[in-house]
N, CA, C and O atoms as a GROMACS GRO file, in nm:
protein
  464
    1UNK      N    1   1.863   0.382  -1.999
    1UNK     CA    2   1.733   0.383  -1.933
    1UNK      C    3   1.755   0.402  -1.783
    1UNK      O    4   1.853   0.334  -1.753
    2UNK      N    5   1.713   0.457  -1.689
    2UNK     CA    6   1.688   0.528  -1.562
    2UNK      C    7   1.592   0.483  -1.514
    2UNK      O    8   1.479   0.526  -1.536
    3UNK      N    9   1.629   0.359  -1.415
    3UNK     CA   10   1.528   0.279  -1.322
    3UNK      C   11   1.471   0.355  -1.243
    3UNK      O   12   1.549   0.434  -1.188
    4UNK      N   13   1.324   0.367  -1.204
    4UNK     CA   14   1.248   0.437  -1.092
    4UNK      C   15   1.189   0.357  -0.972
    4UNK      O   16   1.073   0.325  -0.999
    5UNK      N   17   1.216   0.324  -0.880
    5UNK     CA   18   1.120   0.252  -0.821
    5UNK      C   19   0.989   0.313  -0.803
    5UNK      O   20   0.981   0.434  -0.781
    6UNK      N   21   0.888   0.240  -0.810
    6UNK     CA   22   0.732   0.227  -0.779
    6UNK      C   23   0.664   0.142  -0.690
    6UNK      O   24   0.690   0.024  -0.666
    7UNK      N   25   0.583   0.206  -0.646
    7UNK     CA   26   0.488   0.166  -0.526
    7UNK      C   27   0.341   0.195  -0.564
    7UNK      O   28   0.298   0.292  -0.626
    8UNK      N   29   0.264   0.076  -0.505
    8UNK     CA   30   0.135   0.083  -0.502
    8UNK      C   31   0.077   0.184  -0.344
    8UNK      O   32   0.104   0.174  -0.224
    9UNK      N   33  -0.003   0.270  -0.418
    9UNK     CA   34  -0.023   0.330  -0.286
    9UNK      C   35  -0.228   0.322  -0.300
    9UNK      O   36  -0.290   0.297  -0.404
   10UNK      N   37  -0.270   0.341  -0.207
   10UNK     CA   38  -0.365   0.303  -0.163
   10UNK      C   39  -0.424   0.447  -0.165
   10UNK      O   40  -0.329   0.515  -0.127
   11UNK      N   41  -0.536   0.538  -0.190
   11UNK     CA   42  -0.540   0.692  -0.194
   11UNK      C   43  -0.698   0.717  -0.128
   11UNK      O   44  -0.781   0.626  -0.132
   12UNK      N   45  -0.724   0.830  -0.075
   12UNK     CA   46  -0.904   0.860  -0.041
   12UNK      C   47  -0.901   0.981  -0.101
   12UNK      O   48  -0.806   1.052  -0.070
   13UNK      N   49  -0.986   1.030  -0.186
   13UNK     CA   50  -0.979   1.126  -0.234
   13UNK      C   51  -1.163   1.181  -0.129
   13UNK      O   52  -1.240   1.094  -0.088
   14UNK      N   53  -1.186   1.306  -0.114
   14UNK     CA   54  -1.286   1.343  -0.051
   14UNK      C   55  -1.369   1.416  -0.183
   14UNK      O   56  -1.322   1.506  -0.252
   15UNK      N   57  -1.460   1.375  -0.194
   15UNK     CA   58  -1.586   1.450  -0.228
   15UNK      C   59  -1.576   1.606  -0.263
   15UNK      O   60  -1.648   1.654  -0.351
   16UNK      N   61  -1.468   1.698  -0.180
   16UNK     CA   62  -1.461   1.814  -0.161
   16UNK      C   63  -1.346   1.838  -0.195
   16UNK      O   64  -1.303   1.952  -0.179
   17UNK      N   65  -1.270   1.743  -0.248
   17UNK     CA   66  -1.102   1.741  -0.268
   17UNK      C   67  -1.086   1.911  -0.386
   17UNK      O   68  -1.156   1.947  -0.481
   18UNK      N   69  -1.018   1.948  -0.349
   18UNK     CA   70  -0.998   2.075  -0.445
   18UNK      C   71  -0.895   2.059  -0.527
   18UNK      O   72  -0.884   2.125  -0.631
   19UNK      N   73  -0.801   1.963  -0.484
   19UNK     CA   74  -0.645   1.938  -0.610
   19UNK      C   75  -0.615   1.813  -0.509
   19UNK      O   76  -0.677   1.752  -0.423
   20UNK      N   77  -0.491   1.808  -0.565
   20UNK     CA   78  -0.411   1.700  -0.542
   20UNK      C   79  -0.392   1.721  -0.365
   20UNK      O   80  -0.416   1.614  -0.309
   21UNK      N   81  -0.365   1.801  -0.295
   21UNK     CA   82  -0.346   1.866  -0.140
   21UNK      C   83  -0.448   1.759  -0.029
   21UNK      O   84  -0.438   1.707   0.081
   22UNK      N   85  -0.549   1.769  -0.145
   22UNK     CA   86  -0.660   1.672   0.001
   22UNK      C   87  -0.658   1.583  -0.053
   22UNK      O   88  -0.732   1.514   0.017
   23UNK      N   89  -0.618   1.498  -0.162
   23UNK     CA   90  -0.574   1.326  -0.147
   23UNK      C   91  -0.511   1.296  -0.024
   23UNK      O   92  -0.422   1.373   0.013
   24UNK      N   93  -0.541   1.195   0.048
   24UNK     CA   94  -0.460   1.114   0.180
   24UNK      C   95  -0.401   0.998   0.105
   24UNK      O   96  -0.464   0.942   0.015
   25UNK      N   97  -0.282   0.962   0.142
   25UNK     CA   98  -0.198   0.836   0.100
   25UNK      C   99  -0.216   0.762   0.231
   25UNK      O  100  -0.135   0.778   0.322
   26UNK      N  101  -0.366   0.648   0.248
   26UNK     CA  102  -0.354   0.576   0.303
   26UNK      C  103  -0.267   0.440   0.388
   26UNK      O  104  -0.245   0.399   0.502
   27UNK      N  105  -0.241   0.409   0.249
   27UNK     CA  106  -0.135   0.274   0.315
   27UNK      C  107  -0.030   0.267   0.154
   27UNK      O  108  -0.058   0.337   0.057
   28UNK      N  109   0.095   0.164   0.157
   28UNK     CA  110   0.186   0.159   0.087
   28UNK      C  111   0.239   0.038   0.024
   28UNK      O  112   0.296  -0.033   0.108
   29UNK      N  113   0.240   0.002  -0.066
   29UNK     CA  114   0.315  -0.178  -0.038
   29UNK      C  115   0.440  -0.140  -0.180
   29UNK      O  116   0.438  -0.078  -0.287
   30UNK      N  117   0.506  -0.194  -0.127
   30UNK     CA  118   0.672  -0.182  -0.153
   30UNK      C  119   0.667  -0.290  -0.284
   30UNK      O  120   0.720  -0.268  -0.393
   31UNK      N  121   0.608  -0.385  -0.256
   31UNK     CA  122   0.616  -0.459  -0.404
   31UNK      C  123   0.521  -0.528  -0.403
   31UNK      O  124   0.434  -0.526  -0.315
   32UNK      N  125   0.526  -0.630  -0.545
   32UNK     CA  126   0.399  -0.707  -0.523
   32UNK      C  127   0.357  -0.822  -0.436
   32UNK      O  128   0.240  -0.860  -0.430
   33UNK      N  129   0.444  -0.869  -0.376
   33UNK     CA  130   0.407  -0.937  -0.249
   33UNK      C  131   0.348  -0.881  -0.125
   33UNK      O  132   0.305  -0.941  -0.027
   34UNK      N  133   0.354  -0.747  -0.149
   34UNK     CA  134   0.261  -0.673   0.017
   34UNK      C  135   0.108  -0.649  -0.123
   34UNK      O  136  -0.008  -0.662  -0.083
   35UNK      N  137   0.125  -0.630  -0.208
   35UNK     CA  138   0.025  -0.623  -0.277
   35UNK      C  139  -0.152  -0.671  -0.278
   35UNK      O  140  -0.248  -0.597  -0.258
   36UNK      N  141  -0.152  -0.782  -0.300
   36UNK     CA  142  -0.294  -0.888  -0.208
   36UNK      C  143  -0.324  -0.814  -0.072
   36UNK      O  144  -0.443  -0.789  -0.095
   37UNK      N  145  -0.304  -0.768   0.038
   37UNK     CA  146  -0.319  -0.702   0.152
   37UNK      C  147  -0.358  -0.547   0.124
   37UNK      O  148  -0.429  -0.500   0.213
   38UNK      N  149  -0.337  -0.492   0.058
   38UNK     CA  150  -0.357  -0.399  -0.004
   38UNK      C  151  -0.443  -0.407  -0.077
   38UNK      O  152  -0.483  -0.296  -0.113
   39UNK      N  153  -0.492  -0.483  -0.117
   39UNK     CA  154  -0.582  -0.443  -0.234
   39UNK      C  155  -0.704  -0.506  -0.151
   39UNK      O  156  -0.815  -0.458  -0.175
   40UNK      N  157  -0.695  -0.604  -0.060
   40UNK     CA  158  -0.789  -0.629  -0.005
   40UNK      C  159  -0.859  -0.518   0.118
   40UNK      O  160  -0.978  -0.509   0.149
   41UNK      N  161  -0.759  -0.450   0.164
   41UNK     CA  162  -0.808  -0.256   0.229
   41UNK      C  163  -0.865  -0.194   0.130
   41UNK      O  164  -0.968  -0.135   0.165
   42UNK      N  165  -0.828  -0.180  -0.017
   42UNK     CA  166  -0.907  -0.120  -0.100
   42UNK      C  167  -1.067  -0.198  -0.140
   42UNK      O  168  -1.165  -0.136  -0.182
   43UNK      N  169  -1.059  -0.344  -0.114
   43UNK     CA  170  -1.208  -0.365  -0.132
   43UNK      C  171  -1.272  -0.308   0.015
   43UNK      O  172  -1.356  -0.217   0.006
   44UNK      N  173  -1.244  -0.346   0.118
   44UNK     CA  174  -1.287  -0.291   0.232
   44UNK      C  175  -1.343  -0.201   0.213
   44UNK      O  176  -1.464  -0.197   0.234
   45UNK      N  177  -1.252  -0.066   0.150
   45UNK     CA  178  -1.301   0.099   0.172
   45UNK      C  179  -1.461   0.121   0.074
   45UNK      O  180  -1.566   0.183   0.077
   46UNK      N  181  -1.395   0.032   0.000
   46UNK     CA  182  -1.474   0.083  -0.129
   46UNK      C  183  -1.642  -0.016  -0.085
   46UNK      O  184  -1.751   0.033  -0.118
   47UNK      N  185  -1.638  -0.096  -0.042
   47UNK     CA  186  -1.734  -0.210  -0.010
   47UNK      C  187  -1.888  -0.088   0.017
   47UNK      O  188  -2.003  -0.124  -0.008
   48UNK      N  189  -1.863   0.014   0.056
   48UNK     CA  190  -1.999   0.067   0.108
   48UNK      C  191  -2.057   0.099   0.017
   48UNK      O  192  -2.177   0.102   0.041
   49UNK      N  193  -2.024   0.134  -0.107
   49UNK     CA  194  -2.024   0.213  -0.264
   49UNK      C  195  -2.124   0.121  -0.386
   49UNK      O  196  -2.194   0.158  -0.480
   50UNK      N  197  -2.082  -0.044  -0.317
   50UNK     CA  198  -2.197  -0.129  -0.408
   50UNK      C  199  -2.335  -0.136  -0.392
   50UNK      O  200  -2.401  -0.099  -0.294
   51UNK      N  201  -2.377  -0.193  -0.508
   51UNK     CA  202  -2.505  -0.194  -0.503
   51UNK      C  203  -2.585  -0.319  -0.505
   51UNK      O  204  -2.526  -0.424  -0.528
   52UNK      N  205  -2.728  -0.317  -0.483
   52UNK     CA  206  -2.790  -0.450  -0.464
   52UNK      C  207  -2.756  -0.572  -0.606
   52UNK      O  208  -2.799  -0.687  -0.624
   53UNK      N  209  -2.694  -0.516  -0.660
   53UNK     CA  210  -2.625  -0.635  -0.776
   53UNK      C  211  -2.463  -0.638  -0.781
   53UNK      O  212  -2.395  -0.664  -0.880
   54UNK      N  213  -2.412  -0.601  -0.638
   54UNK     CA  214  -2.282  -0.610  -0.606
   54UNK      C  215  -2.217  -0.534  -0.735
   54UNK      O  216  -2.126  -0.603  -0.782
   55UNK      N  217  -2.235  -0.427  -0.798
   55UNK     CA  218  -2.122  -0.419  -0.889
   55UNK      C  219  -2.137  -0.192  -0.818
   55UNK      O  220  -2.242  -0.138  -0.782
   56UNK      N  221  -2.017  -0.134  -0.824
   56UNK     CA  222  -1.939  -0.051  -0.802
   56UNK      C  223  -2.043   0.058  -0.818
   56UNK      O  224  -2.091   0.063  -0.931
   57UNK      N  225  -2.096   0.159  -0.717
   57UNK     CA  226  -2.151   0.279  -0.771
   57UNK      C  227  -2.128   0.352  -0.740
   57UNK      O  228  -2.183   0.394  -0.638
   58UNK      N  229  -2.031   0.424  -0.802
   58UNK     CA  230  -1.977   0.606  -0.792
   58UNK      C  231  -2.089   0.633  -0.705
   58UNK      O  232  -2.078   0.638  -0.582
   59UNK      N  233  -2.201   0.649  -0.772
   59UNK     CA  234  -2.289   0.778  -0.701
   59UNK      C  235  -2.330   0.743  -0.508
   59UNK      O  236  -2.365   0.817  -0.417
   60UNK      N  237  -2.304   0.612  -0.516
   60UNK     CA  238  -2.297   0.549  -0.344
   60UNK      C  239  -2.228   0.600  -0.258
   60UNK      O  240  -2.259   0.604  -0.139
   61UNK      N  241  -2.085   0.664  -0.326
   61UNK     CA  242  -1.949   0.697  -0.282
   61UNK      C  243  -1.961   0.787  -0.181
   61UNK      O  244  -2.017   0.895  -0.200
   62UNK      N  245  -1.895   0.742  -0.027
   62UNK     CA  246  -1.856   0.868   0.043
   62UNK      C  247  -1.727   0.948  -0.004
   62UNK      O  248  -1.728   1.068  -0.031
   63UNK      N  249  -1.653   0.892  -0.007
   63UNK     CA  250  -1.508   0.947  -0.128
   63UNK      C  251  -1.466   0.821  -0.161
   63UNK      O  252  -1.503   0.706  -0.136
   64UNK      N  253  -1.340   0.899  -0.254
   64UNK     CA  254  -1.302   0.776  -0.374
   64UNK      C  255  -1.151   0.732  -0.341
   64UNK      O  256  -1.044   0.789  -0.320
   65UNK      N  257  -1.202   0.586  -0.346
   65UNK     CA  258  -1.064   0.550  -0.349
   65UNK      C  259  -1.010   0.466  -0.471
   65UNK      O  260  -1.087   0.396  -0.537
   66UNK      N  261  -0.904   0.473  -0.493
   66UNK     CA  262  -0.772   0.440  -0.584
   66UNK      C  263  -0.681   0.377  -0.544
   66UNK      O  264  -0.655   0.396  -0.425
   67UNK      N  265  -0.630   0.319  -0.588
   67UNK     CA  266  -0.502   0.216  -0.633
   67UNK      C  267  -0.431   0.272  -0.737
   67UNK      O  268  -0.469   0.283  -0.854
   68UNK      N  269  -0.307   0.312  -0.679
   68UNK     CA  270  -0.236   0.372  -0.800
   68UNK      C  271  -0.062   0.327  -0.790
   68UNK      O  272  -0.012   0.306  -0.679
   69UNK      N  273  -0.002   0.317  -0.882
   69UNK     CA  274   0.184   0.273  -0.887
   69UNK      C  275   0.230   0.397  -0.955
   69UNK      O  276   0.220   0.426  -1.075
   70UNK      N  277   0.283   0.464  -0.858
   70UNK     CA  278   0.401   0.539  -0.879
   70UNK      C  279   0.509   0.560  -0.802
   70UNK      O  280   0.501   0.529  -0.683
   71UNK      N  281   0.618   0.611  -0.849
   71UNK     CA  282   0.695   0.635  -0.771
   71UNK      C  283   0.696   0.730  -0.586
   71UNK      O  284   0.756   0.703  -0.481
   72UNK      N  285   0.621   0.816  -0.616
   72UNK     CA  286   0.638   0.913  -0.496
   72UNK      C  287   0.497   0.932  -0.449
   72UNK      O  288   0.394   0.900  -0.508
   73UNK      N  289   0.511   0.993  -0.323
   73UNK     CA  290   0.381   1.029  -0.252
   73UNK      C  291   0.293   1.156  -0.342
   73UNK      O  292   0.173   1.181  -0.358
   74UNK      N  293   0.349   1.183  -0.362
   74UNK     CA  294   0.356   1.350  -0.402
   74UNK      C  295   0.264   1.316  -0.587
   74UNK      O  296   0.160   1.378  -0.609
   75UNK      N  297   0.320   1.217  -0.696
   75UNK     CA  298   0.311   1.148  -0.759
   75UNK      C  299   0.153   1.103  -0.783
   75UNK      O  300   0.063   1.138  -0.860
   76UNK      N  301   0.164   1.020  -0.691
   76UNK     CA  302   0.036   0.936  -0.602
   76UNK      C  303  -0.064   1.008  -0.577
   76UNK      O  304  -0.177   0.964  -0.598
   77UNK      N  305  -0.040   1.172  -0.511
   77UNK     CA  306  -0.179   1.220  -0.520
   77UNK      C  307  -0.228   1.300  -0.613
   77UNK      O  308  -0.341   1.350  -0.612
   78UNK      N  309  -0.112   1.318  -0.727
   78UNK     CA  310  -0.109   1.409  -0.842
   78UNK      C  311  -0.235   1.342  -0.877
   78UNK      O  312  -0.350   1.385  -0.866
   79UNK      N  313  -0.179   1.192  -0.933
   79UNK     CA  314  -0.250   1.093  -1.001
   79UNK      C  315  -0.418   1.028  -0.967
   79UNK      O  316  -0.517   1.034  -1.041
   80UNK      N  317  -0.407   0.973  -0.838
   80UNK     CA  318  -0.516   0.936  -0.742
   80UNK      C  319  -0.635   1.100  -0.761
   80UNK      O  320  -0.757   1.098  -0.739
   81UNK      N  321  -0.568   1.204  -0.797
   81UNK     CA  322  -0.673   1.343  -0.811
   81UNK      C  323  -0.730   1.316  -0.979
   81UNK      O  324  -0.840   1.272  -1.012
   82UNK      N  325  -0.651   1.345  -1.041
   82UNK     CA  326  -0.680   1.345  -1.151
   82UNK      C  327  -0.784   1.234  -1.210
   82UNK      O  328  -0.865   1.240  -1.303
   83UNK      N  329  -0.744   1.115  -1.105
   83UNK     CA  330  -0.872   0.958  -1.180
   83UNK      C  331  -0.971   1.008  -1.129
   83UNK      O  332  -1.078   1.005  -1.190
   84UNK      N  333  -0.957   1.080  -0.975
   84UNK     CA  334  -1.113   1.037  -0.918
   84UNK      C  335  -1.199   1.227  -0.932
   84UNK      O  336  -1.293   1.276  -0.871
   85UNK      N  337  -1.131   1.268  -1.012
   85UNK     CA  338  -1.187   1.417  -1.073
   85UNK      C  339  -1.314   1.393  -1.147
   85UNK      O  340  -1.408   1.449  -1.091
   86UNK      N  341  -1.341   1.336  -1.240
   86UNK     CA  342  -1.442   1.310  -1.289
   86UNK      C  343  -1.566   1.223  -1.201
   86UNK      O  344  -1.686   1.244  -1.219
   87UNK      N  345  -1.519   1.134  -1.116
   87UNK     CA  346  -1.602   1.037  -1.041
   87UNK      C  347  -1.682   1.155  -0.939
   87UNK      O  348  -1.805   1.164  -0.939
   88UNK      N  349  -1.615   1.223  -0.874
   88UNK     CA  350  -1.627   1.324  -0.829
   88UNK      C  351  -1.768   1.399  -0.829
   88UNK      O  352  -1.866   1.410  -0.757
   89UNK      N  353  -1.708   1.453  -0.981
   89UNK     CA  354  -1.850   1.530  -1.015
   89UNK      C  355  -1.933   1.487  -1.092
   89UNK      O  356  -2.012   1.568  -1.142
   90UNK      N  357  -1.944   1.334  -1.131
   90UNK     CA  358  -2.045   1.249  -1.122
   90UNK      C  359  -2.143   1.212  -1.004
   90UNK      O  360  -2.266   1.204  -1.004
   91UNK      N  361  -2.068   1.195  -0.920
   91UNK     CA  362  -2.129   1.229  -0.793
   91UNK      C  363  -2.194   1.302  -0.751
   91UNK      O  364  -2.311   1.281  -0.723
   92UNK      N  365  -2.132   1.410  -0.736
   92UNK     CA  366  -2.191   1.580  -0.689
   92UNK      C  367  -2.302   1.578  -0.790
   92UNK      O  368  -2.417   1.574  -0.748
   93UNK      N  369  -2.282   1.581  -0.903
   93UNK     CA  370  -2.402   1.600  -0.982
   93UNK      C  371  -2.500   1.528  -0.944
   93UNK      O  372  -2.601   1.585  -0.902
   94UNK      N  373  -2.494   1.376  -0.951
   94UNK     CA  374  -2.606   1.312  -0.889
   94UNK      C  375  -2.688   1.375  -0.750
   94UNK      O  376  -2.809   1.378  -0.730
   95UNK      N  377  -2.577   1.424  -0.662
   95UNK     CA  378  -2.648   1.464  -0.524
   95UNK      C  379  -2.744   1.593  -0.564
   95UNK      O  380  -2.861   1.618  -0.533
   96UNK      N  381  -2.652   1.660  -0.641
   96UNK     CA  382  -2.754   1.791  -0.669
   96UNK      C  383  -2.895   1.720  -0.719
   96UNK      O  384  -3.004   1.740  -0.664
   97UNK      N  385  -2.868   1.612  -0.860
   97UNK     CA  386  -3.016   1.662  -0.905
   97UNK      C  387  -3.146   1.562  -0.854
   97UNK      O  388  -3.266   1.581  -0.874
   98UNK      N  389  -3.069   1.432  -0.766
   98UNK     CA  390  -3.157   1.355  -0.698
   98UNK      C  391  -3.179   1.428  -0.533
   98UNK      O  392  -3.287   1.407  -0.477
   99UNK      N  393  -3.090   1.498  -0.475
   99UNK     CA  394  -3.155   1.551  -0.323
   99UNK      C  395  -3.142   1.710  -0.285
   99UNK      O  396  -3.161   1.769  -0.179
  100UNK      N  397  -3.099   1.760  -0.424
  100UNK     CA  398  -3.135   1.884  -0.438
  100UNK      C  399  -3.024   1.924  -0.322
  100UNK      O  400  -3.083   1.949  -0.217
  101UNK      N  401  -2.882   1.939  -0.310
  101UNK     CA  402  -2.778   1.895  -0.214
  101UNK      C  403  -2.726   2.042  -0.270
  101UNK      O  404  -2.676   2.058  -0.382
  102UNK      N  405  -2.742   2.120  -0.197
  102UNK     CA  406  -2.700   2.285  -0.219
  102UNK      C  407  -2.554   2.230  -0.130
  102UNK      O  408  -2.476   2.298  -0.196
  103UNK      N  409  -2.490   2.178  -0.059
  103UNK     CA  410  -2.328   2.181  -0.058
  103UNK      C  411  -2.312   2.116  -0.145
  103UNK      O  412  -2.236   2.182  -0.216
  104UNK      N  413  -2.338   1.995  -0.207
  104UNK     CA  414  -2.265   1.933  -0.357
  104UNK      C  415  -2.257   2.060  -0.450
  104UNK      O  416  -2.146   2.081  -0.497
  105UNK      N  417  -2.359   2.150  -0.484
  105UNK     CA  418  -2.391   2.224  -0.620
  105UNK      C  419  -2.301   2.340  -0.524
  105UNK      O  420  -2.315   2.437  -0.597
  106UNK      N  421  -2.239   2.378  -0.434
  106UNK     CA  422  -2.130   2.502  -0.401
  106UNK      C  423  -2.007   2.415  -0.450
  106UNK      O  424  -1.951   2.471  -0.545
  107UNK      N  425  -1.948   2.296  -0.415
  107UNK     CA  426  -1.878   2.215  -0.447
  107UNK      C  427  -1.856   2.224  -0.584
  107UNK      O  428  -1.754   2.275  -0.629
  108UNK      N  429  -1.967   2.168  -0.673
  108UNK     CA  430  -1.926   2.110  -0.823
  108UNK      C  431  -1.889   2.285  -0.881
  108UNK      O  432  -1.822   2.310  -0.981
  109UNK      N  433  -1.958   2.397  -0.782
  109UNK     CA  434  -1.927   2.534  -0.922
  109UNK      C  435  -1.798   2.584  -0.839
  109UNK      O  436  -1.713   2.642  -0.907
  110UNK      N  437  -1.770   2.567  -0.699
  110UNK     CA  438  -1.639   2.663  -0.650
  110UNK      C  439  -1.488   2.579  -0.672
  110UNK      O  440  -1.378   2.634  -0.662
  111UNK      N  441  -1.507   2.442  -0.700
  111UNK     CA  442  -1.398   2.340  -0.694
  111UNK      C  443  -1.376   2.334  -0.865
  111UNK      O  444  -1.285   2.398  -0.918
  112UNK      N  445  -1.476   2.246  -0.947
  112UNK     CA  446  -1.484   2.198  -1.066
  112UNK      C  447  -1.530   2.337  -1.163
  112UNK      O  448  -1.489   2.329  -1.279
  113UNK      N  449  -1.602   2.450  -1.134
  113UNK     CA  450  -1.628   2.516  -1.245
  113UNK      C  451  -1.768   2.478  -1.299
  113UNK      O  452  -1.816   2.525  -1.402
  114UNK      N  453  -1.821   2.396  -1.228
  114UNK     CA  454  -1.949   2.342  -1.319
  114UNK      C  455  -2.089   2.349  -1.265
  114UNK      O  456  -2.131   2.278  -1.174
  115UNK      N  457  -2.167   2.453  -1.338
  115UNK     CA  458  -2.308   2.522  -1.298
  115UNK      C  459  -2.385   2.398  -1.321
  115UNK      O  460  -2.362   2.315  -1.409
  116UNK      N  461  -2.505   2.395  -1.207
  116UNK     CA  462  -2.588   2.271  -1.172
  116UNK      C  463  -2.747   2.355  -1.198
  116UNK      O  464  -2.853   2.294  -1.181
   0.00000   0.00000   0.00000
């Protein structure tokens, strides 16, 4: 077996993210003792996104952030793309069909493929 080390990395994915390229690798923690500090930046980011019954709303989202353990940076934004791909265009969709958001609906068909 072939040990890997892993890291929690902290990720922002943008609204407009086109692949893995525009994930940012915010912050890093080396193990689980930098861990708690980290995760408490990820409630921070994410804090604007709730709703009047405190629980998580994608569609609130200015971009998405993630918590992810892998080994590499590179890894990290493979991954951090791929979770927040769908959240994404949950989003966008919402903007299109609640504010009628002609950059979300260029977004969801030139990025994702998906007619609004």
């Amino acid at each position: 077996m072939i040990f890997k080390q892993k890291f929690y990395y902290l990720t922002k994915t943008p609204l407009s993210a086109e692949g893995p390229k525009d994930v940012q690798i915010l912050d890093r923690a080396d193990d689980s003792n930098q861990f708690p500090e980290l995760f408490s930046k990820y409630e921070q980011h994410r804090s604007h996104a709730f709703n009047d019954d405190s629980l998580y709303s994608i569609v609130r989202a200015d971009d998405i952030y993630d918590l992810v353990r892998t080994g590499t940076e590179k890894e990290a934004r493979e991954l951090a793309f791929e979770k927040a791909e769908p959240e994404i265009i949950t989003n966008l969709q919402h903007r299109v069909m609640q504010k009628d958001d002609k950059q979300a609906a260029a977004i969801l068909r030139e990025n994702h493929q998906v007619e609004v």
